[in-house]
C-alpha positions as CSV (number, residue, x, y, z in Angstrom):
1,X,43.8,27.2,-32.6
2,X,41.3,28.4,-35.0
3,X,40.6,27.8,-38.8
4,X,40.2,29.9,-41.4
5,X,38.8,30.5,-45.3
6,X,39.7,33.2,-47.2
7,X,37.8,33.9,-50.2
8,X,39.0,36.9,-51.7
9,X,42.2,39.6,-52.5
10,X,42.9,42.8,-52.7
11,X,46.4,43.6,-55.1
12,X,48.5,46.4,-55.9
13,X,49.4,47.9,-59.6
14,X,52.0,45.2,-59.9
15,X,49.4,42.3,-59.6
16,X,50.9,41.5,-56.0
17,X,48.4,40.5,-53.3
18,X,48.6,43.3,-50.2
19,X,45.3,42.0,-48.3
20,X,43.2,39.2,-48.2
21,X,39.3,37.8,-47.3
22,X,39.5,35.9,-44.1
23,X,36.5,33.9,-42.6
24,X,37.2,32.4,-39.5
25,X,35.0,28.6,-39.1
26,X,33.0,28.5,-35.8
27,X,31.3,25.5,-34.5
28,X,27.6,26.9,-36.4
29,X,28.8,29.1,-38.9
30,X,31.7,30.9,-40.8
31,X,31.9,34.3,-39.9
32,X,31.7,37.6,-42.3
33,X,34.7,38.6,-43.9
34,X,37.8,40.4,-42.5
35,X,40.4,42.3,-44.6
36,X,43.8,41.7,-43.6
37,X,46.8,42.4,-44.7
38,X,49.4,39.8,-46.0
39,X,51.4,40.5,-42.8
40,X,48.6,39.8,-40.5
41,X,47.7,36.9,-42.5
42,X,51.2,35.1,-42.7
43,X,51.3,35.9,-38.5
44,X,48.0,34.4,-38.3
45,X,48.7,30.8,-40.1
46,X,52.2,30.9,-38.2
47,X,50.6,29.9,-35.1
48,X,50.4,26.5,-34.4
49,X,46.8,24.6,-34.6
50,X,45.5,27.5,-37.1
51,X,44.8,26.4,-40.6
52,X,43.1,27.9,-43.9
53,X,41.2,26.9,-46.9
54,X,40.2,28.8,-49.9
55,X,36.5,28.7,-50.1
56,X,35.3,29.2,-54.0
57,X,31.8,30.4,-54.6
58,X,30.4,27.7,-57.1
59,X,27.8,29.2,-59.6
60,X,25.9,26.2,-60.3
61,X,25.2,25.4,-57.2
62,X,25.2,28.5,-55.3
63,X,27.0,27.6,-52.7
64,X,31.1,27.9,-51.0
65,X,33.2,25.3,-51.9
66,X,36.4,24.4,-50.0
67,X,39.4,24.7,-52.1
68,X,43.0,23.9,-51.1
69,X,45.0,23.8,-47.9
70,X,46.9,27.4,-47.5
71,X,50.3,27.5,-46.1
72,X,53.1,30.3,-45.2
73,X,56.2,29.4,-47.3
74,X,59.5,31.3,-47.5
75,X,60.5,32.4,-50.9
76,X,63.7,34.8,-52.6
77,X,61.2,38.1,-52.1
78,X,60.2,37.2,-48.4
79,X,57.1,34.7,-47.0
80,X,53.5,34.7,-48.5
81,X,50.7,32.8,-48.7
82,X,50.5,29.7,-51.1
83,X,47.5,27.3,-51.8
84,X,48.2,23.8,-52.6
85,X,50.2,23.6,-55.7
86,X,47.8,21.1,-57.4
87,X,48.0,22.9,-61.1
88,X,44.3,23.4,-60.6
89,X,44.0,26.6,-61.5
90,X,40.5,28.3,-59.7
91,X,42.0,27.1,-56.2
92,X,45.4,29.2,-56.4
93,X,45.2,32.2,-54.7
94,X,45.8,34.9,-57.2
95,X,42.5,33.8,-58.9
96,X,40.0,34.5,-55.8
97,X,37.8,37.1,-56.5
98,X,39.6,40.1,-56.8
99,X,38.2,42.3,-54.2
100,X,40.0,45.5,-55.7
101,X,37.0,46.9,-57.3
102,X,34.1,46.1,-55.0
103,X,35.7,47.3,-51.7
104,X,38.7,49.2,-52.3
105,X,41.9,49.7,-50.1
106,X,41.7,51.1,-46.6
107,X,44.6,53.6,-46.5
């Protein structure tokens, strides 16, 4: 059982997310990020007891906020990831930093 934030995504030329910024919580601290890949990522929330957040960086404060609950759901094209579908817009996935441009793909 573990819990997780993930605070970033990687995309491909169509816009779709391939990878994503996973923290896992410990008991003193959050742990660096790891890139995985939407497949690892869906396996990972699969398991029973594990759970993730988004975790936004807030500006004025300079700090991480927890976002939204993340779940696995199964859609037409096949299961992803899907934050809380609150209509607030800086929680949803797609608009995590887009970690494209800072650290690129692993191929």
């Amino acid at each position: 059982m573990a819990e997780y934030r993930i605070t970033g995504v990687w995309v491909n030329q169509n816009r779709m997310i391939t990878h994503y910024a996973f923290h896992t919580v410990g008991e003193i601290s959050t742990s660096r990020t790891t890139k995985i890949t939407k497949a690892d990522a869906i396996a990972l929330l699969e398991k029973p007891g594990n759970t993730a957040v988004t975790w936004i960086w807030n500006y004025k404060s300079a700090a991480w906020n927890v976002g939204e609950s993340v779940t696995v759901v199964n859609g037409e094209n096949g299961k992803y990831l899907r934050s809380n579908p609150d209509n607030t817009l800086t929680d949803n996935l797609e608009h995590l930093i887009d970690l494209d441009w800072i650290a690129p793909r692993v191929l």
